[in-house]
C-alpha positions as CSV (number, residue, x, y, z in Angstrom):
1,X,15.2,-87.3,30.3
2,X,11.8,-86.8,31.1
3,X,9.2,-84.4,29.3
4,X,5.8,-83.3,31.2
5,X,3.1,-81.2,29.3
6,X,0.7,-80.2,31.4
7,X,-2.8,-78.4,30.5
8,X,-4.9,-76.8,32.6
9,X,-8.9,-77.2,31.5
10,X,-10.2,-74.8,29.3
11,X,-12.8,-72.2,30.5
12,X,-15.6,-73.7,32.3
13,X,-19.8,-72.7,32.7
14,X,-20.8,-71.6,35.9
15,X,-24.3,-71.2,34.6
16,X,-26.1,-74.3,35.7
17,X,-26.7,-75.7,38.9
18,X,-24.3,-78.5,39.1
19,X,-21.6,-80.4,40.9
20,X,-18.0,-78.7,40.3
21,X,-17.2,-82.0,38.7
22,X,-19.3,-82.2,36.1
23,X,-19.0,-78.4,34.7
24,X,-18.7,-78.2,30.9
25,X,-16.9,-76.3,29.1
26,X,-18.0,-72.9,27.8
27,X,-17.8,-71.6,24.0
28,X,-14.7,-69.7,24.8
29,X,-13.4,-72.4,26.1
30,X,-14.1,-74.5,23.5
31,X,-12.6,-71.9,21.2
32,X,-9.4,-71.4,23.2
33,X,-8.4,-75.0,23.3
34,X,-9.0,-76.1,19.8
35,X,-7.0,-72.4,19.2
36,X,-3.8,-73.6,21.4
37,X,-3.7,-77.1,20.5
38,X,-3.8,-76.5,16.9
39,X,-0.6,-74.1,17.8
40,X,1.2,-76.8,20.0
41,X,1.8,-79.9,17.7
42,X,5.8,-79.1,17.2
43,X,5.8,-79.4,21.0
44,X,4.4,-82.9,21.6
45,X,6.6,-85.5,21.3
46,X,6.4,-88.2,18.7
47,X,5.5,-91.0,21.8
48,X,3.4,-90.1,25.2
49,X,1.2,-91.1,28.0
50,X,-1.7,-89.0,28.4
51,X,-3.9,-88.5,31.5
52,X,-6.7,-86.7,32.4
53,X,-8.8,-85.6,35.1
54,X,-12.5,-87.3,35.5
55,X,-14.0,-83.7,35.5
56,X,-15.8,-83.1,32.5
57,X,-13.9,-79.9,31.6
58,X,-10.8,-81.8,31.8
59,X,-11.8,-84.4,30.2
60,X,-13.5,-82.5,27.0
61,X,-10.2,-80.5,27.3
62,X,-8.3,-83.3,26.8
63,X,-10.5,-84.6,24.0
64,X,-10.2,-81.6,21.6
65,X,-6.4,-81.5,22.1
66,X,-6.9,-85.5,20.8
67,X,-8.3,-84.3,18.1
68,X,-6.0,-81.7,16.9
69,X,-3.0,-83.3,18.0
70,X,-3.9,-86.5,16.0
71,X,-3.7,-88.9,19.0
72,X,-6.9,-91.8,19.9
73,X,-8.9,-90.2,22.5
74,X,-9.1,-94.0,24.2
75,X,-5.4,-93.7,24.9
76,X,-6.5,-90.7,27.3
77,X,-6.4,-92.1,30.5
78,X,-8.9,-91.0,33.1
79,X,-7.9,-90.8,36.3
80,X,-9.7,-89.7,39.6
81,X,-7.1,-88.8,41.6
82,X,-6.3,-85.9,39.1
83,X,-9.1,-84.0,40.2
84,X,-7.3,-82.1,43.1
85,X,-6.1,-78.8,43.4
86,X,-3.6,-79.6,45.8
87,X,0.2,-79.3,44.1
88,X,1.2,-81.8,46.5
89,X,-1.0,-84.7,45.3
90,X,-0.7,-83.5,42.2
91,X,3.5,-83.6,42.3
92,X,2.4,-87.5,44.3
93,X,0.5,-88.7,40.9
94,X,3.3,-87.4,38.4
95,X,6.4,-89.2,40.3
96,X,3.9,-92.5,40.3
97,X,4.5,-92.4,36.5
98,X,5.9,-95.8,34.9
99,X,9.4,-95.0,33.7
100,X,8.4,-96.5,30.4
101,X,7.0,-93.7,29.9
102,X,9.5,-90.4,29.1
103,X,6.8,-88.0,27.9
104,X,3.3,-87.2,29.8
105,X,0.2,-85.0,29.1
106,X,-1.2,-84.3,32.2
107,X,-4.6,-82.1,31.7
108,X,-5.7,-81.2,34.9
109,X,-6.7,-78.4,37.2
110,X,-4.9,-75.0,39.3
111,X,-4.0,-74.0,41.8
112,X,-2.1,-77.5,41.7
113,X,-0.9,-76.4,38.1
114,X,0.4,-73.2,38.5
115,X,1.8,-74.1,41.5
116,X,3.2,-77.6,40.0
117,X,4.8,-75.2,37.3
118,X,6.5,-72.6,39.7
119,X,7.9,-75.4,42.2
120,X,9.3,-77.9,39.5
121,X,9.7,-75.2,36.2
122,X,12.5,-72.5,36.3
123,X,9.8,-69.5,34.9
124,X,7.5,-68.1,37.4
125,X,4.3,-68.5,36.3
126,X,1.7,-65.8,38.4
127,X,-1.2,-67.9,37.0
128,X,-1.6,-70.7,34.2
129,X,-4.9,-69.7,32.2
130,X,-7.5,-71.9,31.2
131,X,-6.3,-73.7,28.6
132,X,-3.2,-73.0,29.6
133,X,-0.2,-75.4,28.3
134,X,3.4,-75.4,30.2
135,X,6.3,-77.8,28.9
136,X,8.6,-79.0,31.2
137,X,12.2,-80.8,31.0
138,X,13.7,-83.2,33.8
139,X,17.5,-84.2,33.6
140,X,16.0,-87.3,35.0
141,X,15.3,-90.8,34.1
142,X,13.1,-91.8,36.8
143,X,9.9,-89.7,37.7
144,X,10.2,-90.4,41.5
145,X,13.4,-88.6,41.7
146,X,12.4,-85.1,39.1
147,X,13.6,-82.1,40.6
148,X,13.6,-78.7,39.0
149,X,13.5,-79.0,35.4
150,X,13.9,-76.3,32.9
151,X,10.4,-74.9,31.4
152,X,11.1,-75.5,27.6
153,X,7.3,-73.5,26.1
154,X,4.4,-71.9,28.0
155,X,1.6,-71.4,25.7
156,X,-1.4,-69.5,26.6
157,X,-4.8,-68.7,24.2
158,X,-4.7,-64.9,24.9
159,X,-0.6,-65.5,23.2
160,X,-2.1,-66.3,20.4
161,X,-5.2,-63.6,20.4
């Protein structure tokens, strides 16, 4: 069996002049993901590999869920490649995951989210928010071969508003 949480970044500023990349997050989205994350901990399973996107709203995303969740934020792994919007690289990256590995925190960004979530999850899913988190099952043991898995919890910050 295989388990796949995936995040998408919390709500990010517009306001400055700067590359998409490097976009911080805004108060609200501060606010939202400490308020899911600190609402998700019966979710997370007691071992797990956690990756990120290298954008800075992923990654600070990623960082507060460290923090409520009680897991090092040096375990995050960074990865470049997760910053795509494309559900096809996206669905590439996850099936590339060591099969040490049975659980996987993916914080990344949409359309490859939501459209990761309504391709591989069995809830259609018209948009996952900012801070948005989506649990996934796989009757697999191998990540190369997942197929449709059942969407266990879907957790949004306007659920819990």
């Amino acid at each position: 069996m295989k388990q796949l949480i995936l995040i998408r970044h919390a709500k990010s500023s517009w306001g400055a002049p700067l590359r998409d990349i490097d976009r911080p997050l805004t108060s609200k989205g501060i606010h939202d993901a400490h308020l899911v994350s600190s609402h998700i901990g019966n979710e997370v399973p007691k071992s797990f590999v956690v990756w990120s996107s290298i954008a800075k709203r992923a990654s600070e995303t990623a960082i507060i869920f460290a923090q409520n969740i009680s897991f090092p934020i040096e375990s995050i792994m960074f990865k470049e490649e997760l910053y795509t919007f494309d559900e096809r690289k996206l669905e590439q990256i996850i099936k590339l995951c060591p099969n040490d590995y049975d659980n996987l925190i993916l914080f990344g960004h949409n359309e490859a989210i939501t459209n990761f979530v309504n391709k591989f999850g069995n809830i259609f899913i018209d948009n996952v928010s900012t801070s948005g988190f989506v649990n996934i099952i796989f009757d697999n043991n191998s990540w190369s071969e997942i197929e449709k898995g059942v969407t266990k919890k879907v957790v949004f910050p306007s659920d819990l508003k």
